[in-house]
KOLGU-4560 file (N, C-alpha, C; in nm, 3 decimals, padded with zeros to 5 digits):
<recs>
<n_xx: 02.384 n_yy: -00.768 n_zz: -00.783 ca_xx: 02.267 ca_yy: -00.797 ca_zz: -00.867 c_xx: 02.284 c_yy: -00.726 c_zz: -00.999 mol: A seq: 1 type: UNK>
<n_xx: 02.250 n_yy: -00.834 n_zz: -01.123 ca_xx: 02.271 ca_yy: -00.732 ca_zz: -01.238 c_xx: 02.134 c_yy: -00.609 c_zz: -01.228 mol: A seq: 2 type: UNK>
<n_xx: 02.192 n_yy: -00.516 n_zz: -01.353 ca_xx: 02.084 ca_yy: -00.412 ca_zz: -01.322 c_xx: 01.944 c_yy: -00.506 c_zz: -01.390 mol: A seq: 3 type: UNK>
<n_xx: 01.873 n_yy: -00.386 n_zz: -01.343 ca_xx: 01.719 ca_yy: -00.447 ca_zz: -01.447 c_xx: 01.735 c_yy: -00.416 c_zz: -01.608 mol: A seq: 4 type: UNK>
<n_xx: 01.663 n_yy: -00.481 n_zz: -01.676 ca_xx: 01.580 ca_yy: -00.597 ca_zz: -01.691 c_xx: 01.645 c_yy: -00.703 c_zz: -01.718 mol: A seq: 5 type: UNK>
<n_xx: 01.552 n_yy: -00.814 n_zz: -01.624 ca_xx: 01.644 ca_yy: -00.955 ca_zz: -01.608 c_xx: 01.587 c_yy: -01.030 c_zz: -01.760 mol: A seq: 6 type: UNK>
<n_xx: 01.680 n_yy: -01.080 n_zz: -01.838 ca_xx: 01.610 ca_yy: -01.136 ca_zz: -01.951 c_xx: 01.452 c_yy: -01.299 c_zz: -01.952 mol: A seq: 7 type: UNK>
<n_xx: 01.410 n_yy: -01.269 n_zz: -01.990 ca_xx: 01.275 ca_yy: -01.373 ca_zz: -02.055 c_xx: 01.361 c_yy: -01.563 c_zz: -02.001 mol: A seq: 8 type: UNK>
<n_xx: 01.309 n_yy: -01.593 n_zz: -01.902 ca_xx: 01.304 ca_yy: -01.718 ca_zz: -01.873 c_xx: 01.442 c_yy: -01.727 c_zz: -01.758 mol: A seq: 9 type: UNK>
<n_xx: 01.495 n_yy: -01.625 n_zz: -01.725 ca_xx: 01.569 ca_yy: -01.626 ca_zz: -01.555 c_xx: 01.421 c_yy: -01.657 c_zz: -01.464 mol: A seq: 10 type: UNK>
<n_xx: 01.556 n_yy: -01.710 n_zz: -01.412 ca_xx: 01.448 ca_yy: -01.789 ca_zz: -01.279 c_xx: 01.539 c_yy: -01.730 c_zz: -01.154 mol: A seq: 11 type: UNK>
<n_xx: 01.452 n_yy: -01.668 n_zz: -01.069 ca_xx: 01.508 ca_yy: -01.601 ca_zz: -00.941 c_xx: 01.402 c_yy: -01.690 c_zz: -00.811 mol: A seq: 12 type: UNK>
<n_xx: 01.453 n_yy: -01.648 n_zz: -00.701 ca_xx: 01.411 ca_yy: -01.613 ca_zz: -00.577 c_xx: 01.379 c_yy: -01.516 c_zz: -00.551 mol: A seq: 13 type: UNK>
<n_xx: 01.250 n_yy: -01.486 n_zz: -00.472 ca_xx: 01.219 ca_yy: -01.324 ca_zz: -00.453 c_xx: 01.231 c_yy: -01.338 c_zz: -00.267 mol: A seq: 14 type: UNK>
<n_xx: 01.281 n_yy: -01.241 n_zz: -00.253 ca_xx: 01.240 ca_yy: -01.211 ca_zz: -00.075 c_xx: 01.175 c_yy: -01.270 c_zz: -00.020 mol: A seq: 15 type: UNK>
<n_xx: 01.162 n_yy: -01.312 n_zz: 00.064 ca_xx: 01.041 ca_yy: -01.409 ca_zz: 00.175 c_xx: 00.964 c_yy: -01.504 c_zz: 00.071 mol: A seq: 16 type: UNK>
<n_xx: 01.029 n_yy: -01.545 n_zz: 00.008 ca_xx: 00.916 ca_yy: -01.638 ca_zz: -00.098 c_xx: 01.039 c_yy: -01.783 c_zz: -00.040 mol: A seq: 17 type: UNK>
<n_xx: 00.972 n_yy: -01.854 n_zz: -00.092 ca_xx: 01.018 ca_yy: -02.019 ca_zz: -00.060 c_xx: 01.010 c_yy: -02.127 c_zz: -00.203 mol: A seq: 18 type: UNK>
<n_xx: 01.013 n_yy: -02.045 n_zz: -00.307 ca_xx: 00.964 ca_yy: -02.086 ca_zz: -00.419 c_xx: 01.027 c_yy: -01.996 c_zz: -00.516 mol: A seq: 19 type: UNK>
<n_xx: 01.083 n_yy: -02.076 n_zz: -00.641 ca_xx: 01.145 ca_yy: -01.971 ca_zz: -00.731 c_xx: 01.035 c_yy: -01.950 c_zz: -00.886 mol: A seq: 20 type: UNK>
<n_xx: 01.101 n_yy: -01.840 n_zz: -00.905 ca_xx: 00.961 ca_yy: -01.801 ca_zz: -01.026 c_xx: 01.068 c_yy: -01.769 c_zz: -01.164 mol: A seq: 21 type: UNK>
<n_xx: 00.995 n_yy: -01.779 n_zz: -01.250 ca_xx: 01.078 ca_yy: -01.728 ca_zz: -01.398 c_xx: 00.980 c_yy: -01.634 c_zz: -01.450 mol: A seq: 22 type: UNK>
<n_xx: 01.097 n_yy: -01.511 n_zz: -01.515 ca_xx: 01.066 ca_yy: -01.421 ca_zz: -01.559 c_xx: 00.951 c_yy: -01.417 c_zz: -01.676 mol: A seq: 23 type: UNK>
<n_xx: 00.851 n_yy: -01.408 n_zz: -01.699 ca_xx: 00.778 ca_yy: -01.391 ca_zz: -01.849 c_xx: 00.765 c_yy: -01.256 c_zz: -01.917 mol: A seq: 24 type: UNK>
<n_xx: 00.767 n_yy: -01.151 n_zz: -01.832 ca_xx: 00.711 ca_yy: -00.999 ca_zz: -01.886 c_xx: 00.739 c_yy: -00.954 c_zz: -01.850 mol: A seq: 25 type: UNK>
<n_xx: 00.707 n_yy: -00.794 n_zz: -01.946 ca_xx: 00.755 ca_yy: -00.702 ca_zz: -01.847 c_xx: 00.719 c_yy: -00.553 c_zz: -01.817 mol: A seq: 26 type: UNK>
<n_xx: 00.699 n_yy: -00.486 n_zz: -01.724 ca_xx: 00.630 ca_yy: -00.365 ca_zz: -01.713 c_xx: 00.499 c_yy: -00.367 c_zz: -01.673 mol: A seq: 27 type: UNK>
<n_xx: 00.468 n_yy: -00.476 n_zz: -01.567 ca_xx: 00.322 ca_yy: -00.546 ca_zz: -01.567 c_xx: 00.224 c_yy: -00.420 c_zz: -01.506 mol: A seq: 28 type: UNK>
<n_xx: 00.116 n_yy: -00.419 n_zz: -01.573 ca_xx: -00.003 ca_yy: -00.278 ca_zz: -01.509 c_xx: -00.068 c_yy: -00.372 c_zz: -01.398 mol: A seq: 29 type: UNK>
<n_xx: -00.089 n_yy: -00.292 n_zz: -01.309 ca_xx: -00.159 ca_yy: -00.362 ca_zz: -01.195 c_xx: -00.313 c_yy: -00.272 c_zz: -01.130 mol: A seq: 30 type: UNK>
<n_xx: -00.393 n_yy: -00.317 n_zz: -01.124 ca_xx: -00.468 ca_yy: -00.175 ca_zz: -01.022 c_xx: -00.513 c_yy: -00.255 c_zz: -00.881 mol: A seq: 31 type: UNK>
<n_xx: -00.476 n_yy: -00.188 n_zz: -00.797 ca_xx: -00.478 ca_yy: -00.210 ca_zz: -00.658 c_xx: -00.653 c_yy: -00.205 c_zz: -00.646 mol: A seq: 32 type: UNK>
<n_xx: -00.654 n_yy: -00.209 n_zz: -00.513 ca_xx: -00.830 ca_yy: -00.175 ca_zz: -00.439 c_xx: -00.877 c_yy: -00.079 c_zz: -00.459 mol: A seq: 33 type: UNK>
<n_xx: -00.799 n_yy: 00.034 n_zz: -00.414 ca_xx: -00.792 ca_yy: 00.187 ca_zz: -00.465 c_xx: -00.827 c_yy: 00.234 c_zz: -00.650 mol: A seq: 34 type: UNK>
<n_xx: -00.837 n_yy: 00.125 n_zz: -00.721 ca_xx: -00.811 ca_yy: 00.134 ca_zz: -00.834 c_xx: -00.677 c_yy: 00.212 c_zz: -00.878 mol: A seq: 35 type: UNK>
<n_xx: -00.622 n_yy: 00.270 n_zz: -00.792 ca_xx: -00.458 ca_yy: 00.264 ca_zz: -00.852 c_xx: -00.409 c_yy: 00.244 c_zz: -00.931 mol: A seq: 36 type: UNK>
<n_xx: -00.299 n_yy: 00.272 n_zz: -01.072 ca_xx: -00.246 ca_yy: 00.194 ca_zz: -01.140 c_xx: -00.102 c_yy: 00.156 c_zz: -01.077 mol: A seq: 37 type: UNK>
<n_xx: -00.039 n_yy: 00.059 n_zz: -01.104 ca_xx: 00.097 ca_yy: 00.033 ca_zz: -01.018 c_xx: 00.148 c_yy: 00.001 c_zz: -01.140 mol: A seq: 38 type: UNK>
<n_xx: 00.289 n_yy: 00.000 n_zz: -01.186 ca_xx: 00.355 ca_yy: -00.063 ca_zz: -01.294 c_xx: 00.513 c_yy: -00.164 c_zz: -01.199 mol: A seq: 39 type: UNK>
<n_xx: 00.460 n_yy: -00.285 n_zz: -01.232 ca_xx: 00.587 ca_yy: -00.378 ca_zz: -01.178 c_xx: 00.644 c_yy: -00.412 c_zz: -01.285 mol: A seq: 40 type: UNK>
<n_xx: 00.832 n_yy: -00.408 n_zz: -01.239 ca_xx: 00.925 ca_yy: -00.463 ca_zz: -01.334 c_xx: 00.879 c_yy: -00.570 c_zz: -01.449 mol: A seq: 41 type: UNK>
<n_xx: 00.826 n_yy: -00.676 n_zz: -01.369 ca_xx: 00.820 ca_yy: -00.820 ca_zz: -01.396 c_xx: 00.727 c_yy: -00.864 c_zz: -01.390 mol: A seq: 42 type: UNK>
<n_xx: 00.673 n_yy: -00.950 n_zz: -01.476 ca_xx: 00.551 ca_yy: -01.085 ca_zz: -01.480 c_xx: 00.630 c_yy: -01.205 c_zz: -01.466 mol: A seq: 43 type: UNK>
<n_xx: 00.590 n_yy: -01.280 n_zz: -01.406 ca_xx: 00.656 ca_yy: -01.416 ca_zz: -01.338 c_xx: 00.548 c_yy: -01.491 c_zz: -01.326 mol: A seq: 44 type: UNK>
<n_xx: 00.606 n_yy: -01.628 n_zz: -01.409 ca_xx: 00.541 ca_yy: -01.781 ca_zz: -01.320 c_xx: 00.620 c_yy: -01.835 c_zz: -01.237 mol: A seq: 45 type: UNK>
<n_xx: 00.506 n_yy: -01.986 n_zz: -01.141 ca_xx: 00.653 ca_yy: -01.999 ca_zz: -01.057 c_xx: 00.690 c_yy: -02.111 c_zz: -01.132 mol: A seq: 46 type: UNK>
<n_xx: 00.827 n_yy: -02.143 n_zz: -01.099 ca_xx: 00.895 ca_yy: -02.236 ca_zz: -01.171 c_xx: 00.905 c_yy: -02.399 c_zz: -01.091 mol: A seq: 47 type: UNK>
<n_xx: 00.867 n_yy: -02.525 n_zz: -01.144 ca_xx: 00.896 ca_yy: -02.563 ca_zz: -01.259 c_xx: 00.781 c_yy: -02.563 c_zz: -01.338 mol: A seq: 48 type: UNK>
<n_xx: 00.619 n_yy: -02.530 n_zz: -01.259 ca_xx: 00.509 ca_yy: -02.513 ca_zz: -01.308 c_xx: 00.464 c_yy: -02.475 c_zz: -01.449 mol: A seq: 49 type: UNK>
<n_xx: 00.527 n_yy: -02.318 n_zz: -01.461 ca_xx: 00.439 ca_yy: -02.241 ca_zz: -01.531 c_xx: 00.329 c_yy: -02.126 c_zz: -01.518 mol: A seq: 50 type: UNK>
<n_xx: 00.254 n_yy: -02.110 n_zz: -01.588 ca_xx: 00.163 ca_yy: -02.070 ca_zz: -01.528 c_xx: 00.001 c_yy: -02.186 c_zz: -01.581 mol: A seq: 51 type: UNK>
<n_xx: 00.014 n_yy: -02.180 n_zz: -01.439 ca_xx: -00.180 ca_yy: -02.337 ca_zz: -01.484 c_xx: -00.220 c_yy: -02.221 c_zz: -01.522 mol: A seq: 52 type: UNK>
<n_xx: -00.293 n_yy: -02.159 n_zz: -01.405 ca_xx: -00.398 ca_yy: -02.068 ca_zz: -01.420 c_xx: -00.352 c_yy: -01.902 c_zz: -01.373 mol: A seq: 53 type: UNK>
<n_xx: -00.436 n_yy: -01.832 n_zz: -01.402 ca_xx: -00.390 ca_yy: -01.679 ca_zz: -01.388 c_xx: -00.361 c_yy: -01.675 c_zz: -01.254 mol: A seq: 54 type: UNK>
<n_xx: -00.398 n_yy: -01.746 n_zz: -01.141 ca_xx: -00.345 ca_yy: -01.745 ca_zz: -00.981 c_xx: -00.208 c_yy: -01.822 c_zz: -00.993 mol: A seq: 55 type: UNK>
<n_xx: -00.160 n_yy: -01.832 n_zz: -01.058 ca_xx: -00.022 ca_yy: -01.852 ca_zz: -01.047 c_xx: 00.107 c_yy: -01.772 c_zz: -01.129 mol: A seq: 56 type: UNK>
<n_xx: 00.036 n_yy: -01.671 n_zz: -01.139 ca_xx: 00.110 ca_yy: -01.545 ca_zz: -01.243 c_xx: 00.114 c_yy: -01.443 c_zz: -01.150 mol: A seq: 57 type: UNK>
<n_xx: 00.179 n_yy: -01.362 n_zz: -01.131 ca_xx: 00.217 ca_yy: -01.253 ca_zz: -01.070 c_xx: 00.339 c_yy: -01.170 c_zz: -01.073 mol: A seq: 58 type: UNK>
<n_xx: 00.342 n_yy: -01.042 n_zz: -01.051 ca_xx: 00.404 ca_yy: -00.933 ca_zz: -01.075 c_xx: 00.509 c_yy: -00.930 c_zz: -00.962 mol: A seq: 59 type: UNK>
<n_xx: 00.631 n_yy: -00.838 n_zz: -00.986 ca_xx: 00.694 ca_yy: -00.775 ca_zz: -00.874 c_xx: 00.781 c_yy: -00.673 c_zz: -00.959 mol: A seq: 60 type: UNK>
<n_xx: 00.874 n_yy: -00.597 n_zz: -00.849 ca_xx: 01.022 ca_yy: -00.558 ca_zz: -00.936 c_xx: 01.111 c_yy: -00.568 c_zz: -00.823 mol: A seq: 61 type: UNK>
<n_xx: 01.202 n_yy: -00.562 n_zz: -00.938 ca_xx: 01.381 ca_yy: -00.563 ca_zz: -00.920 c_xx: 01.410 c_yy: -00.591 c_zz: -00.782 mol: A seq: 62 type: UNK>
<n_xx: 01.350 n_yy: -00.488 n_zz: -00.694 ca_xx: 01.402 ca_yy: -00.509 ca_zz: -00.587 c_xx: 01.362 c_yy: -00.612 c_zz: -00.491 mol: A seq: 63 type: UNK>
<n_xx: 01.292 n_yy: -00.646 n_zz: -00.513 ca_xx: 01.234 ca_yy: -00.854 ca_zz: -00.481 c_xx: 01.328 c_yy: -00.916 c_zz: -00.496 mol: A seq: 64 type: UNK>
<n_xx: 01.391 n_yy: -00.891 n_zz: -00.629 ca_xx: 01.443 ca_yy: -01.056 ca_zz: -00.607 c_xx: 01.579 c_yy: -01.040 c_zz: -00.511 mol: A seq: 65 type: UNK>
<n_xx: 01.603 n_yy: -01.131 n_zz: -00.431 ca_xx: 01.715 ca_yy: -01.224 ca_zz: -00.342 c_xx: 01.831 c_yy: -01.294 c_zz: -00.427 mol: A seq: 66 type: UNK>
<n_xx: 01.795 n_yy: -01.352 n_zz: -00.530 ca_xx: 01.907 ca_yy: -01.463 ca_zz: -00.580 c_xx: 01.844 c_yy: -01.479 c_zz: -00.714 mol: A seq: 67 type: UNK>
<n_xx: 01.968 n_yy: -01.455 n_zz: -00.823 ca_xx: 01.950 ca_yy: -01.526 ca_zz: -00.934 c_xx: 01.979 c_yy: -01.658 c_zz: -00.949 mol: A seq: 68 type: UNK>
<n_xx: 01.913 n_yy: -01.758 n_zz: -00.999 ca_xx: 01.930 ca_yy: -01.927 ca_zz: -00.965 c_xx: 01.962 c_yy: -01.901 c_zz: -01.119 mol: A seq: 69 type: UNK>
<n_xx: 01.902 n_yy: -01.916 n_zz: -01.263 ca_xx: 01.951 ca_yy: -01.909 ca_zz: -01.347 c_xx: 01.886 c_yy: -01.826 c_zz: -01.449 mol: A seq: 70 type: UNK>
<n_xx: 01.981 n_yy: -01.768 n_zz: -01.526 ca_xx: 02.032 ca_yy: -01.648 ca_zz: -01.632 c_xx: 01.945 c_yy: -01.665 c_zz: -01.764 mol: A seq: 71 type: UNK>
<n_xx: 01.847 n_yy: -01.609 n_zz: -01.824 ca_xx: 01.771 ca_yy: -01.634 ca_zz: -01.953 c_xx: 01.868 c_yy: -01.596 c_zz: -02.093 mol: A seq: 72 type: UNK>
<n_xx: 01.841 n_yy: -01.609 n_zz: -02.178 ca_xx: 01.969 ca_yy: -01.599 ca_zz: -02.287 c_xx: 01.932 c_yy: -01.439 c_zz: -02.286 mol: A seq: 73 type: UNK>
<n_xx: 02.057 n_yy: -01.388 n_zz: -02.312 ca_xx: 02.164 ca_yy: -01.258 ca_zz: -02.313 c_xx: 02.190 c_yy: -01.222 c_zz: -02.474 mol: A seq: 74 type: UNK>
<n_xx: 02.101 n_yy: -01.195 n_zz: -02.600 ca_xx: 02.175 ca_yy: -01.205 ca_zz: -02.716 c_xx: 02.140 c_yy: -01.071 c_zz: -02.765 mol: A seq: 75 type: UNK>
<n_xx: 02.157 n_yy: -01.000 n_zz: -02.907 ca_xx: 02.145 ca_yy: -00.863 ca_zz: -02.919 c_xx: 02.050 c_yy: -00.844 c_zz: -02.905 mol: A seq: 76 type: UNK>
<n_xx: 01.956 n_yy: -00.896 n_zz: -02.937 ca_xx: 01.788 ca_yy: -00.857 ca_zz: -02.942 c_xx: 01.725 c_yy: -00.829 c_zz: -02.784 mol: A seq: 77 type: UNK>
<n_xx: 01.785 n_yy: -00.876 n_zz: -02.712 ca_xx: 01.758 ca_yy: -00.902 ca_zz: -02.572 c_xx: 01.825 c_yy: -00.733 c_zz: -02.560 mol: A seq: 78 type: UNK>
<n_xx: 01.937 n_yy: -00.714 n_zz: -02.602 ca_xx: 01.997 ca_yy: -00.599 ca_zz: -02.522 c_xx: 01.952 c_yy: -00.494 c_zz: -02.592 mol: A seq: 79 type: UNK>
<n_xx: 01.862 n_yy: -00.499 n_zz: -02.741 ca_xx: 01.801 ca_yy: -00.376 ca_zz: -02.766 c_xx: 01.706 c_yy: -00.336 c_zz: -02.705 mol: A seq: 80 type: UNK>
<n_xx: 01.592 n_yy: -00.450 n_zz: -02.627 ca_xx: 01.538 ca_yy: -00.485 ca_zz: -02.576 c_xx: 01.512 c_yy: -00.416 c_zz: -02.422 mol: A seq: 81 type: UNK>
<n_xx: 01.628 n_yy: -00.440 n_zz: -02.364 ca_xx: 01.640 ca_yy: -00.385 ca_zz: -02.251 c_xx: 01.698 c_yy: -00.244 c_zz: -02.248 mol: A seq: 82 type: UNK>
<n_xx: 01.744 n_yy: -00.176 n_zz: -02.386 ca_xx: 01.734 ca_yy: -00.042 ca_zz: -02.397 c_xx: 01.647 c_yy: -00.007 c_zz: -02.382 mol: A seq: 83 type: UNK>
<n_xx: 01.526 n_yy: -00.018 n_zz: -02.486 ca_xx: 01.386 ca_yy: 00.019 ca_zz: -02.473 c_xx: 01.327 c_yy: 00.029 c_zz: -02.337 mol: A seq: 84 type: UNK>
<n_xx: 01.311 n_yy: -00.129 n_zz: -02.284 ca_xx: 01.240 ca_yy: -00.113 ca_zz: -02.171 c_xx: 01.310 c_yy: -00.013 c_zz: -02.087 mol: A seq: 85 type: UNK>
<n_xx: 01.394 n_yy: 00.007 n_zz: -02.047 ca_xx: 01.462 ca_yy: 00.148 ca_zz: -01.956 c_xx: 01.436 c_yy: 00.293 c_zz: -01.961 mol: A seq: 86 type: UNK>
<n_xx: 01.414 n_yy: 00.280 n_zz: -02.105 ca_xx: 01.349 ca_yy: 00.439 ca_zz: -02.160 c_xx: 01.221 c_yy: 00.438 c_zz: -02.115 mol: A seq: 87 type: UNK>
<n_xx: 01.145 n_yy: 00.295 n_zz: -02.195 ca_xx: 00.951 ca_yy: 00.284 ca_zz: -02.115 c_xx: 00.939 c_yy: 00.323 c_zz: -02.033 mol: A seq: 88 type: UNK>
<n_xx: 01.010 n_yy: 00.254 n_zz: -01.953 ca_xx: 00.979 ca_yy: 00.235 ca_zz: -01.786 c_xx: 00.956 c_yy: 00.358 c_zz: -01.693 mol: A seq: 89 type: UNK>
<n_xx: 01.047 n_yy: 00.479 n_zz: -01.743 ca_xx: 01.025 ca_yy: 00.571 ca_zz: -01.711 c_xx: 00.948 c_yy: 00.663 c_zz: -01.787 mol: A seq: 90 type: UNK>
<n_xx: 00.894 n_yy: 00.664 n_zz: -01.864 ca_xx: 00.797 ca_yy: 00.714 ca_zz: -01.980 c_xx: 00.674 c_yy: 00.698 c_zz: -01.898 mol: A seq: 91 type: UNK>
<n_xx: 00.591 n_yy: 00.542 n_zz: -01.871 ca_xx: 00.507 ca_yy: 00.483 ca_zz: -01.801 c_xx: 00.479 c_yy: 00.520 c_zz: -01.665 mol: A seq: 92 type: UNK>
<n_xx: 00.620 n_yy: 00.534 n_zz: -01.579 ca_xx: 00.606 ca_yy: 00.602 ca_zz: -01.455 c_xx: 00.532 c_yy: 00.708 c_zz: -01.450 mol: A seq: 93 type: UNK>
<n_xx: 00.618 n_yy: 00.812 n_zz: -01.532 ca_xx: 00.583 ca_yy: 00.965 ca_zz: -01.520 c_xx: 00.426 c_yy: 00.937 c_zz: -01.556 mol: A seq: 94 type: UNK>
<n_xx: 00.381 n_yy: 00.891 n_zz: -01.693 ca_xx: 00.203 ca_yy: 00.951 ca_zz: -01.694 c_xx: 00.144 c_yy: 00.892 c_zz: -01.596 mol: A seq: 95 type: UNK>
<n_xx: 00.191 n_yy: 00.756 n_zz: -01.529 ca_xx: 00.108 ca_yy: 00.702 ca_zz: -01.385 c_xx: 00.077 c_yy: 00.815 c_zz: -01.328 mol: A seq: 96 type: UNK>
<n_xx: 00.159 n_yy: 00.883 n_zz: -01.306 ca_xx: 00.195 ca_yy: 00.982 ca_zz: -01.190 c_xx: 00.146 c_yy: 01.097 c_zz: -01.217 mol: A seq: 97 type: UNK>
<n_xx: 00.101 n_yy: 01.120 n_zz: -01.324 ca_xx: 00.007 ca_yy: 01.245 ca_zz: -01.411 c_xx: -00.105 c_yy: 01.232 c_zz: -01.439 mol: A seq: 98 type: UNK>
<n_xx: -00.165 n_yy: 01.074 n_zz: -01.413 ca_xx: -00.285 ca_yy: 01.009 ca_zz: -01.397 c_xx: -00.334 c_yy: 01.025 c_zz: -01.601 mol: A seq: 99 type: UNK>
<n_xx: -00.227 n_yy: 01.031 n_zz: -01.667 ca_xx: -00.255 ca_yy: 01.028 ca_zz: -01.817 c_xx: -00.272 c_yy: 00.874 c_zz: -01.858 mol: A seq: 100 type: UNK>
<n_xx: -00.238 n_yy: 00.796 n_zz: -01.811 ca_xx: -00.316 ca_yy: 00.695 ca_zz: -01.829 c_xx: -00.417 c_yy: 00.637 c_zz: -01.809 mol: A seq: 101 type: UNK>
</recs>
C-alpha cells in the first residue's frame, strides 16, 4: 500500500465495505457520542455517485482501505501537499490529545 495521503479523486475499497469510495478530503474532524473529537485520514464519497447528500459522505483512515482500484493525479502540488498534510496530521493529533482544541 502506498504510504498516506492517497491523492484527491483515488478511488479505493475499504475493508468489509462492498462498495468503492473516492477520496475528497482530508484530516476529517469527527465528534463521536461522547462528544470526542476523532481526526480521520480521509473524506470520501462513494463512487460512481458522489456525494447526493451528507449521508453519503464519510470519513475513515489509511488503514481501511483493502485495494487501490484507481490512482488520483500525482503532480508537484499534490506532493507539496502531502508534505504538509504529514506534518498536520501530527500537529492535530497531539492538541486532540491535549484537548487544545
Amino acid at each position: 500500500m502506498k504510504e498516506k495521503f492517497l491523492p484527491i479523486g483515488t478511488v479505493v475499497y475499504l475493508k468489509d465495505k462492498k462498495r468503492k469510495v473516492m477520496i475528497t478530503s482530508y484530516l476529517i474532524f469527527s465528534k463521536g457520542d461522547d462528544e470526542e473529537k476523532t481526526v480521520y485520514d480521509y473524506g470520501a464519497s462513494v463512487f460512481p455517485e458522489g456525494i447526493i447528500d451528507s449521508n453519503y459522505s464519510f470519513a475513515f483512515n489509511h488503514d481501511d482501505i483493502s485495494e487501490v482500484v484507481y490512482m488520483g493525479l500525482e503532480d508537484d502540488d499534490y506532493k507539496k501537499l502531502n508534505d504538509m498534510l504529514k506534518q498536520s496530521e501530527q500537529e492535530l493529533r497531539d492538541k486532540l490529545s491535549k484537548n487544545e482544541m
